[in-house]
BAVEXLO-462698 format. One record per residue: residue in one letter; chain; z, y, x of N, C-alpha, C, O in turn. Coordinates in pm, whole numbers, m for minus. Layout:
REM residues N
+---+---+--------+--------+--------+--------+--------+--------+--------+--------+--------+--------+--------+--------+
! r ! c !   n.c3 !   n.c2 !   n.c1 !  ca.c3 !  ca.c2 !  ca.c1 !   c.c3 !   c.c2 !   c.c1 !   o.c3 !   o.c2 !   o.c1 !
+---+---+--------+--------+--------+--------+--------+--------+--------+--------+--------+--------+--------+--------+
! A ! A !      Z !      Y !      X !      Z !      Y !      X !      Z !      Y !      X !      Z !      Y !      X !
...
+---+---+--------+--------+--------+--------+--------+--------+--------+--------+--------+--------+--------+--------+
This chain:
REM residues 101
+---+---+--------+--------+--------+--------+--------+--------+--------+--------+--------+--------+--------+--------+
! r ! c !   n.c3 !   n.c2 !   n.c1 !  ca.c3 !  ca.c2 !  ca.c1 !   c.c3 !   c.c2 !   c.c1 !   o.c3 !   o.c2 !   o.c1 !
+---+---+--------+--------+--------+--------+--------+--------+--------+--------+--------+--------+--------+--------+
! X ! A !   1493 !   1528 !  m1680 !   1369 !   1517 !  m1752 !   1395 !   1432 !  m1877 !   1468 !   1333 !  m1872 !
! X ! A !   1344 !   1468 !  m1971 !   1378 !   1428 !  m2105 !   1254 !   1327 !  m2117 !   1139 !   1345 !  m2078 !
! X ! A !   1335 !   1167 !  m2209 !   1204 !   1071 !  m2212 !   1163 !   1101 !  m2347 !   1254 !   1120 !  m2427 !
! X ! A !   1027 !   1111 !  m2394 !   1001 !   1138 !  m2542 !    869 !   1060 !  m2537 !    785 !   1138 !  m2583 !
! X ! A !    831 !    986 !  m2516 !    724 !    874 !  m2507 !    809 !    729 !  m2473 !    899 !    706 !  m2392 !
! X ! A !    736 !    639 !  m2578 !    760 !    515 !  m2492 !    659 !    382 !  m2508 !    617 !    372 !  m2623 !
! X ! A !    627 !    314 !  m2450 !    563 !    211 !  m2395 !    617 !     73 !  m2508 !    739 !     59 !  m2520 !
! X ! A !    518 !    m28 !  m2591 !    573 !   m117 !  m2635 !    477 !   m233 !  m2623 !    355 !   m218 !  m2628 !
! X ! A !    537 !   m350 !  m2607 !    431 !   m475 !  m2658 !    467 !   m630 !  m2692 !    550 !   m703 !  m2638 !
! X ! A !    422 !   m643 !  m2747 !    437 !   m826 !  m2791 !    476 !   m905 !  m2696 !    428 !   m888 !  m2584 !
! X ! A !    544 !   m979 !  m2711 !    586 !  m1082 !  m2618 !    589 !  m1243 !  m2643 !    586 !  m1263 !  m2764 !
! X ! A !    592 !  m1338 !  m2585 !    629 !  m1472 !  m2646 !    792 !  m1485 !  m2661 !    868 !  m1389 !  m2648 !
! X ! A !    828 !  m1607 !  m2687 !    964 !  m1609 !  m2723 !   1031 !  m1636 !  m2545 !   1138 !  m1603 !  m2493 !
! X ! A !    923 !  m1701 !  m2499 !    960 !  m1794 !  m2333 !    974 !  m1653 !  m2278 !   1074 !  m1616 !  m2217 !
! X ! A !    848 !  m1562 !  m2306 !    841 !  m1457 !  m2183 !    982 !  m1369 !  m2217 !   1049 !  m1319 !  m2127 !
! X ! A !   1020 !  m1357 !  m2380 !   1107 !  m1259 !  m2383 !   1301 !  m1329 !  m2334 !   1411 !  m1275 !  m2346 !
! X ! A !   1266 !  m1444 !  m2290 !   1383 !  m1500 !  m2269 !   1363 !  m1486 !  m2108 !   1464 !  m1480 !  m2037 !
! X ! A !   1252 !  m1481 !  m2058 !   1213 !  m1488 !  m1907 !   1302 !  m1344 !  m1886 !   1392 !  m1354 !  m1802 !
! X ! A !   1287 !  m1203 !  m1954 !   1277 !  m1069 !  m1952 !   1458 !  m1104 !  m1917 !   1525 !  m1095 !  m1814 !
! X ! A !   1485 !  m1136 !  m2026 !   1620 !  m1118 !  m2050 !   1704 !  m1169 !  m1957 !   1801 !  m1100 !  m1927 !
! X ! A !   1687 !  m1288 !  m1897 !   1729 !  m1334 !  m1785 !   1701 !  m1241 !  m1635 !   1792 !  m1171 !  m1589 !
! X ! A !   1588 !  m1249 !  m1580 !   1535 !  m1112 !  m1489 !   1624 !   m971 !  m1497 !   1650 !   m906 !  m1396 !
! X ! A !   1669 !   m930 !  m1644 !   1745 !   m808 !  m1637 !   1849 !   m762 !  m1595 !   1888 !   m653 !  m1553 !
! X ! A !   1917 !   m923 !  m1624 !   2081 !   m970 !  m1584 !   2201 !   m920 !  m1690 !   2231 !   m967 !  m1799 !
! X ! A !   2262 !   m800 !  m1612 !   2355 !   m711 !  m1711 !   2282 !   m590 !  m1696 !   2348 !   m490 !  m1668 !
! X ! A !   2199 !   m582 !  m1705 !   2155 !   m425 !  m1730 !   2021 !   m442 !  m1854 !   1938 !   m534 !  m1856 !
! X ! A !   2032 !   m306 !  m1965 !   1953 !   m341 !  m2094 !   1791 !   m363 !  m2011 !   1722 !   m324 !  m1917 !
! X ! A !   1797 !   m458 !  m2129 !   1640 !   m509 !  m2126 !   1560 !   m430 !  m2131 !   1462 !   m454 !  m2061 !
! X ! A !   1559 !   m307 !  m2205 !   1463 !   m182 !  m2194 !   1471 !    m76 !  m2073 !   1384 !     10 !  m2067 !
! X ! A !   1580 !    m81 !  m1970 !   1597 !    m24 !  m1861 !   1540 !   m122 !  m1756 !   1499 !    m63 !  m1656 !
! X ! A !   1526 !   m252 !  m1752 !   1474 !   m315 !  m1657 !   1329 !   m281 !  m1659 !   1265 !   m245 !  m1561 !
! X ! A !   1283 !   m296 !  m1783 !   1146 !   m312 !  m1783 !   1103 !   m180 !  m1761 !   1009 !   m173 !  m1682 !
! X ! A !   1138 !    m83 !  m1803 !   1089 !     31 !  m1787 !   1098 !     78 !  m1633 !   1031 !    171 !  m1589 !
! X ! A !   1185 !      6 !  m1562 !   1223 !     35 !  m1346 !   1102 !    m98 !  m1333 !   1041 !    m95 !  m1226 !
! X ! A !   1069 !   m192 !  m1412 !    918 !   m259 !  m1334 !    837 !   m179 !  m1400 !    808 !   m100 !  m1309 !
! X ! A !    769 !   m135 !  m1510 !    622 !    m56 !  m1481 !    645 !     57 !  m1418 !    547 !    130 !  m1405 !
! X ! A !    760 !    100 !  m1369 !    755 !    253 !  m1264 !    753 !    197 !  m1173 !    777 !    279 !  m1085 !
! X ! A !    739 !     94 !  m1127 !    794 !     28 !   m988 !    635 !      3 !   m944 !    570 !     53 !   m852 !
! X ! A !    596 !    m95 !  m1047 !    434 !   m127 !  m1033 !    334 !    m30 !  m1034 !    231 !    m53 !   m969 !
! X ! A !    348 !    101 !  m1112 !    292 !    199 !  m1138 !    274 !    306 !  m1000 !    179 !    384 !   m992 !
! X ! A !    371 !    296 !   m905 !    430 !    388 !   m822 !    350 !    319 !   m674 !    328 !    390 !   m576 !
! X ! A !    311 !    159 !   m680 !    305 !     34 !   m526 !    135 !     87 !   m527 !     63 !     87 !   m627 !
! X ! A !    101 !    125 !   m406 !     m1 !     92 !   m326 !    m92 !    m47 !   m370 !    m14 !   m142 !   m365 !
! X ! A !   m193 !    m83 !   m401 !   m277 !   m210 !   m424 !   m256 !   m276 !   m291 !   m239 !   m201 !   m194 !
! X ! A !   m255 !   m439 !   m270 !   m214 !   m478 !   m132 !   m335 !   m439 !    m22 !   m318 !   m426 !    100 !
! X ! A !   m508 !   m418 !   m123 !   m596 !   m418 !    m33 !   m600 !   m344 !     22 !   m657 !   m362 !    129 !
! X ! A !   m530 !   m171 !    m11 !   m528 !    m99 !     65 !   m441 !   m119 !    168 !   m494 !    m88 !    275 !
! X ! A !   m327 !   m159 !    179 !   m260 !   m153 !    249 !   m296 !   m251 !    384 !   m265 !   m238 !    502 !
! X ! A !   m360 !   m335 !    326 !   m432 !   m469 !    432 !   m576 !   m370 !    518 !   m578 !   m327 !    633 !
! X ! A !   m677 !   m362 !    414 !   m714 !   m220 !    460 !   m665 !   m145 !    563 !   m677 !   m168 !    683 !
! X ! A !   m607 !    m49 !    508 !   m555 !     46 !    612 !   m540 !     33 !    767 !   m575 !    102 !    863 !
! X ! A !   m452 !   m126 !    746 !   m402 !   m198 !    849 !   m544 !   m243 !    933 !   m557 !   m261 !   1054 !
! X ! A !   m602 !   m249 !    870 !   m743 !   m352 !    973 !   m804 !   m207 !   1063 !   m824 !   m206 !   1184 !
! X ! A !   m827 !    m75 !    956 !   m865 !     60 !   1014 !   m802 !     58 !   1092 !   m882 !     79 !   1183 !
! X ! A !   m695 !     47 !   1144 !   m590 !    108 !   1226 !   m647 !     37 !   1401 !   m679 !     84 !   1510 !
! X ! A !   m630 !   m125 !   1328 !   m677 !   m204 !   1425 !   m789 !   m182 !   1507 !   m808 !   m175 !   1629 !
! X ! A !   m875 !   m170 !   1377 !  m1045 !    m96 !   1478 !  m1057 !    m17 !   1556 !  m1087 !    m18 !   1676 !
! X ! A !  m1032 !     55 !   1486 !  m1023 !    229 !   1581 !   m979 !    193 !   1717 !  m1048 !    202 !   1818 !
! X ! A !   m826 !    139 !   1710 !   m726 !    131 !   1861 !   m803 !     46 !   1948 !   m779 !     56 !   2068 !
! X ! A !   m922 !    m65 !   1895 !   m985 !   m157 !   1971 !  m1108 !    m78 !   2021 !  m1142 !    m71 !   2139 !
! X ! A !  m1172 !    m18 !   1914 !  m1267 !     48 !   1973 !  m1262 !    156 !   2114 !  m1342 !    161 !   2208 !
! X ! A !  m1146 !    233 !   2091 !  m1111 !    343 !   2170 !  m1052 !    272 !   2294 !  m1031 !    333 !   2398 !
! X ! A !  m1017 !    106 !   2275 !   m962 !     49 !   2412 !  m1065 !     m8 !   2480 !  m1054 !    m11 !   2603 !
! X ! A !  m1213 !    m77 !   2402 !  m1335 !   m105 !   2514 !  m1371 !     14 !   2557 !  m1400 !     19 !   2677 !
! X ! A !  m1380 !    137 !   2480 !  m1467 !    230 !   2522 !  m1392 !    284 !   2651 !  m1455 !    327 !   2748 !
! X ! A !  m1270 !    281 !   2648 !  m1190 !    311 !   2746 !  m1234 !    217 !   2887 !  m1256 !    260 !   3001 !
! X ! A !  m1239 !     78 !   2839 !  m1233 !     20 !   2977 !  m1354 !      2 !   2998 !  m1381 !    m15 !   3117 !
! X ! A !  m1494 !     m2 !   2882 !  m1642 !     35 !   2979 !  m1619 !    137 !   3064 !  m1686 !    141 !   3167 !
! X ! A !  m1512 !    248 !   3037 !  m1579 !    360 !   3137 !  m1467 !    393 !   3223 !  m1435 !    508 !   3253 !
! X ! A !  m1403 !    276 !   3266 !  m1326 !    276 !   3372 !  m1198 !    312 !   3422 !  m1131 !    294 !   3523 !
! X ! A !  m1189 !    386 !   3280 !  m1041 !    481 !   3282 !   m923 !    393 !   3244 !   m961 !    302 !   3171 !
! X ! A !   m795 !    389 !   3269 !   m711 !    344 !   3285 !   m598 !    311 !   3115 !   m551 !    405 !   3050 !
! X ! A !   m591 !    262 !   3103 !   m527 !    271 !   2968 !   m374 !    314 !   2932 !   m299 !    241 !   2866 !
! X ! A !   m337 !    445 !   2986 !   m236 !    428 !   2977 !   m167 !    461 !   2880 !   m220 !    537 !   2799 !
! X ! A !    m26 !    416 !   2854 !    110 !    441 !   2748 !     22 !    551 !   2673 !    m71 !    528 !   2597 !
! X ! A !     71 !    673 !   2712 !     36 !    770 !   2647 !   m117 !    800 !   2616 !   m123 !    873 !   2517 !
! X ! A !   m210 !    776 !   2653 !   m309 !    721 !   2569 !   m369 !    661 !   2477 !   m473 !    684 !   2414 !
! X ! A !   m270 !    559 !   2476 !   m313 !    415 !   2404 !   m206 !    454 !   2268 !   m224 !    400 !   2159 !
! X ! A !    m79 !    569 !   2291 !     13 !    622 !   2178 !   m118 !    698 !   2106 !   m162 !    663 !   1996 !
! X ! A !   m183 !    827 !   2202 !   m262 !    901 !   2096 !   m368 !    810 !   2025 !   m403 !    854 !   1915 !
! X ! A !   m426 !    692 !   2064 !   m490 !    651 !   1979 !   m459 !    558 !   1825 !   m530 !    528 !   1729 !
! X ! A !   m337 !    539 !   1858 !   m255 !    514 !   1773 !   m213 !    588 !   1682 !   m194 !    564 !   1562 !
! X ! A !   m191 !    725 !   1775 !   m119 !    863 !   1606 !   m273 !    879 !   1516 !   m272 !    885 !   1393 !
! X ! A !   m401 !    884 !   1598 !   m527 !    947 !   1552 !   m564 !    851 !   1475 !   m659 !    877 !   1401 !
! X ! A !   m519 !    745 !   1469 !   m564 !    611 !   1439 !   m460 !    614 !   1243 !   m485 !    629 !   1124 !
! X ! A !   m408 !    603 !   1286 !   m278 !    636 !   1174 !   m271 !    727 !   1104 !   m212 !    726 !    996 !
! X ! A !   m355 !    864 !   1173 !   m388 !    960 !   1045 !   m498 !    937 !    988 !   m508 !    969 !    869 !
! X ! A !   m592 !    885 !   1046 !   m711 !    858 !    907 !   m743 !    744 !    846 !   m845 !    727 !    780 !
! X ! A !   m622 !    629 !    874 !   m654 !    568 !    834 !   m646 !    523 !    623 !   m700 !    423 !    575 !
! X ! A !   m582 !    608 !    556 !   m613 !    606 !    414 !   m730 !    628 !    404 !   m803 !    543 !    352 !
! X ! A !   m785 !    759 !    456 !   m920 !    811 !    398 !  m1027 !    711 !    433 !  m1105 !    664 !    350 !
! X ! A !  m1027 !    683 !    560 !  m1115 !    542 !    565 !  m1115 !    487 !    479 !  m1184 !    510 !    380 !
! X ! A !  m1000 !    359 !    500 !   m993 !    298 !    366 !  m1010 !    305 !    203 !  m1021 !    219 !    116 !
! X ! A !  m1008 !    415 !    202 !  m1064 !    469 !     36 !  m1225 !    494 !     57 !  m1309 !    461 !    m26 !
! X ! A !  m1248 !    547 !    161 !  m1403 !    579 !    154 !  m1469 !    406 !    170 !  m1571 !    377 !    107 !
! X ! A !  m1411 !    318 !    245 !  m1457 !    182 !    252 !  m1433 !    103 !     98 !  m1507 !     29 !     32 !
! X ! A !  m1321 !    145 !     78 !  m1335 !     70 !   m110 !  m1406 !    143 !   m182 !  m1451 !     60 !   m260 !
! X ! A !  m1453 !    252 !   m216 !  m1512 !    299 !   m237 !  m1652 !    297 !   m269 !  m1710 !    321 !   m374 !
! X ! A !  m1712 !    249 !   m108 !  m1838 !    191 !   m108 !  m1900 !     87 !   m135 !  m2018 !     55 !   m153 !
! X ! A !  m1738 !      8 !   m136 !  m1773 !   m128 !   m180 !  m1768 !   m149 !   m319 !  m1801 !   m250 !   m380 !
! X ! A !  m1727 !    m52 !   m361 !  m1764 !    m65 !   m570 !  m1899 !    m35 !   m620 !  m1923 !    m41 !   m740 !
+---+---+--------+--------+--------+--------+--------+--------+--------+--------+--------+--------+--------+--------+
């Protein structure tokens, strides 16, 4: 893929000595350009904290509801609520940030 755009901006003298150091031996315009693809590419942490709490709920919910009604919790049970748990948990989480904007 051919690059034919590029990205520029002002810097201080501290930050551009900060850059240069951070890069090491590799050009200063290749570092920076592997951090905004890097940053550009990461998940926000809330989702990911998010996600993680969905995951939690669900498996808690599906484990009282389990033991109000007497049934036994086993391995392979407590796995499927975990896979079911794990597949929805993005869309949750986007529909919960979401609502909260």
């Amino acid at each position: 893929m051919t690059r034919t755009r590029s990205l520029g901006t002002k810097v201080t003298e501290d930050e551009y000595q900060r850059a240069l150091t951070a890069a090491g031996a590799k050009p200063t315009s290749e570092w920076v350009r592997e951090v905004v693809l890097a940053h550009l590419d990461r998940r926000p942490l809330e989702h990911v904290l998010l996600e993680e709490l969905v995951v939690l709920r669900i498996y808690f919910l599906n484990a009282v509801q389990a033991a109000r009604s007497g049934e036994p919790m086993t391995y392979e049970a407590a796995e499927g609520h975990i896979t079911r748990a794990e597949a929805v948990k993005a869309d949750r989480a986007r529909a919960l940030l979401d609502g909260a904007r």
